[in-house]
N, C-alpha and C positions, 0 to 999 in steps of 0.2 A: 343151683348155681349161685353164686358168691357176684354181689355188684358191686362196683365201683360208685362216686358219683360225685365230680369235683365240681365244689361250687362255685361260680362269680359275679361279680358286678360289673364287666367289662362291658365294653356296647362291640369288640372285636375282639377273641381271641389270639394276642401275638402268634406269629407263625411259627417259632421254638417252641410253644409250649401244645401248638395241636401237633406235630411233629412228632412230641415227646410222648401225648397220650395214644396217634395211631404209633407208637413202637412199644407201647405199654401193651395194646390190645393186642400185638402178634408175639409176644413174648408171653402175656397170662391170658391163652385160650380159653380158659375153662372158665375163667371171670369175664362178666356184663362190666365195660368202664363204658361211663359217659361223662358229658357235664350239664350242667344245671347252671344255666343264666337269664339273662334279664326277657330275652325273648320266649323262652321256657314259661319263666315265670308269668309272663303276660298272657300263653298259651293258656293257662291252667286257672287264672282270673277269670277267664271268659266263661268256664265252667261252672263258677261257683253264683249260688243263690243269693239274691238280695242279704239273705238271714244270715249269709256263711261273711259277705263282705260285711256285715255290721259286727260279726264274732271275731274276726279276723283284722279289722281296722281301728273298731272301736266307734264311737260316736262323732262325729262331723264336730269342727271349733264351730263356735258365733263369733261373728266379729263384732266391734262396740256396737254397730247400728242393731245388730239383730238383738245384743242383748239387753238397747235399750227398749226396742220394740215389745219384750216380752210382758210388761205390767198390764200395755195396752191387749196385750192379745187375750193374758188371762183374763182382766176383764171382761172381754169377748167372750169367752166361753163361759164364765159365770152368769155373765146377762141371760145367755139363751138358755139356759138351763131355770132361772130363773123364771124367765118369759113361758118356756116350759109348763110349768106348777103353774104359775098362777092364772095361765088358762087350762088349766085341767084339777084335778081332784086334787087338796091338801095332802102328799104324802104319807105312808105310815112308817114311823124312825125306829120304832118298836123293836125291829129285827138285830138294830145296831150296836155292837159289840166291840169291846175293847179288841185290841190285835193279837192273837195268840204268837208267842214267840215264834213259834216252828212252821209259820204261815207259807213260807216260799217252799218250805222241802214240801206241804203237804196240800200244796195247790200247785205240785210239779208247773214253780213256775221254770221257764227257760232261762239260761245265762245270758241270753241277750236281756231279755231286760230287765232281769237283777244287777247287770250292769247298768242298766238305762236308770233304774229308780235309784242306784248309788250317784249317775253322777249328775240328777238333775234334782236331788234332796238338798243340796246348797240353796234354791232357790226356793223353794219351799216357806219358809219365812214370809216372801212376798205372797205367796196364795193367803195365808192366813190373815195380812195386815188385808187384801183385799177384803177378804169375806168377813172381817169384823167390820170395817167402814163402810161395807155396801149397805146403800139406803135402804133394802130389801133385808131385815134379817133376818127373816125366813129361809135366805140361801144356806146359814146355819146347817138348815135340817136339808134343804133339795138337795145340795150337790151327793154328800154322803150317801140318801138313800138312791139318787139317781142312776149312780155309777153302783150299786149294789144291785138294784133292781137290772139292772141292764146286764150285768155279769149274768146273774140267774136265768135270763133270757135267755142268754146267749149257750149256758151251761144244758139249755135241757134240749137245746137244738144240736148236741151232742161234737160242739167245737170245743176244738182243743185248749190248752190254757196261751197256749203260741197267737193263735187266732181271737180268741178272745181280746186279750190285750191289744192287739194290733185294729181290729173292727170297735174296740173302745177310741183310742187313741185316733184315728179316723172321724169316730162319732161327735168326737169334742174338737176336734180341727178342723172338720169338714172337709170337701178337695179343695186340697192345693197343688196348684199349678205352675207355682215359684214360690223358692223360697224364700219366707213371710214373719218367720217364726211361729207360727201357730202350731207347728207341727211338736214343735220344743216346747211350746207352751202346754199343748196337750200330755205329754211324759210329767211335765213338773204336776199338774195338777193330778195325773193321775198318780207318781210317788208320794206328792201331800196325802191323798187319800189314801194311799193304802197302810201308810202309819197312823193315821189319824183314825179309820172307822172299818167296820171288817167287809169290801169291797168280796171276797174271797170265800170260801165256805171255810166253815170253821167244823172243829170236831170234838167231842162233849170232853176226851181227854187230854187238849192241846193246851201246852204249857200257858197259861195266859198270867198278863203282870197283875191281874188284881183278884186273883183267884186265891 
């Protein structure tokens, strides 16, 4: 069977035009007409995943306060990482490799957050002015191997790459309860990193720039 399906943005259907569709529906039996509006549309939101509304809308604005907020947040998370190492065992960087070109198709990352690391790479700049100025330059070498070591944790506990990034992005924001920007500040440092050091597994034939 053959559907119909008019769509609108009205908050009322005029009375000529529902008129028009119930004498559309007794003249083309053998076709499904409906329509499709704002309350529909609201119907069908309720159904969808956290994951579907971030695919579906995109990423939340900041407004100036938040995006002044974010130097302080990154900060934030470089200290604790930081603080991290230096009460535990020196790091080994060893593992750390330049970025293989084909890194997203072959660490099926998601289109959410290939969206997320495209549109929070503008700010990215500031992670780096942070971690050359940080009094610590050690963090140099932490943050890089921290979020690699943690991927690999997380990869042989046999989560997904969806899960993974999101229980990272969590791990460097911690809970939040309102929004702070740490949560945005977590996406940038994790975009800094995934251009900057191979956070991701890499594979012996993956196109890389310095091979």
């Amino acid at each position: 069977m053959k559907e119909w399906v008019f769509t609108h943005n009205l908050i009322e259907i005029p009375s000529d035009v529902t008129k028009k569709i119930v004498d559309m529906k007794e003249k083309f039996k053998d076709i499904e007409i409906g329509v499709f509006g704002l309350q529909k549309y609201r119907e069908l939101l309720t159904e969808l995943s956290p994951d579907d509304m971030d695919e579906l809308f995109g990423i939340r604005s900041l407004s100036t306060d938040n995006v002044n907020r974010l130097p302080e947040c990154i900060m934030g998370i470089i200290g604790k990482i930081s603080e991290y190492y230096n009460n535990n065992n020196i790091p080994d960087n060893s593992s750390i490799r330049p970025v293989p070109l084909d890194k997203m198709e072959f660490n099926n990352i998601p289109i959410k957050w290939r969206n997320t690391f495209r549109m929070w790479n503008m700010f990215t700049l500031e992670v780096e002015k942070i971690l050359a100025d940080y009094p610590d330059e050690n963090v140099l070498e932490f943050v890089p191997v921290f979020l690699n070591k943690s991927y690999k944790d997380m990869k042989l506990q046999g989560l997904s790459p969806q899960n993974i990034l999101d229980n990272l992005s969590e791990k460097l924001a911690g809970y939040i309860l309102e929004h702070d920007s740490r949560y945005e500040a977590s996406c940038i440092v994790l975009s800094s990193m995934f251009e900057s050091c191979v956070i991701f597994e890499d594979k012996d034939k993956s196109s890389n720039p310095d091979s």
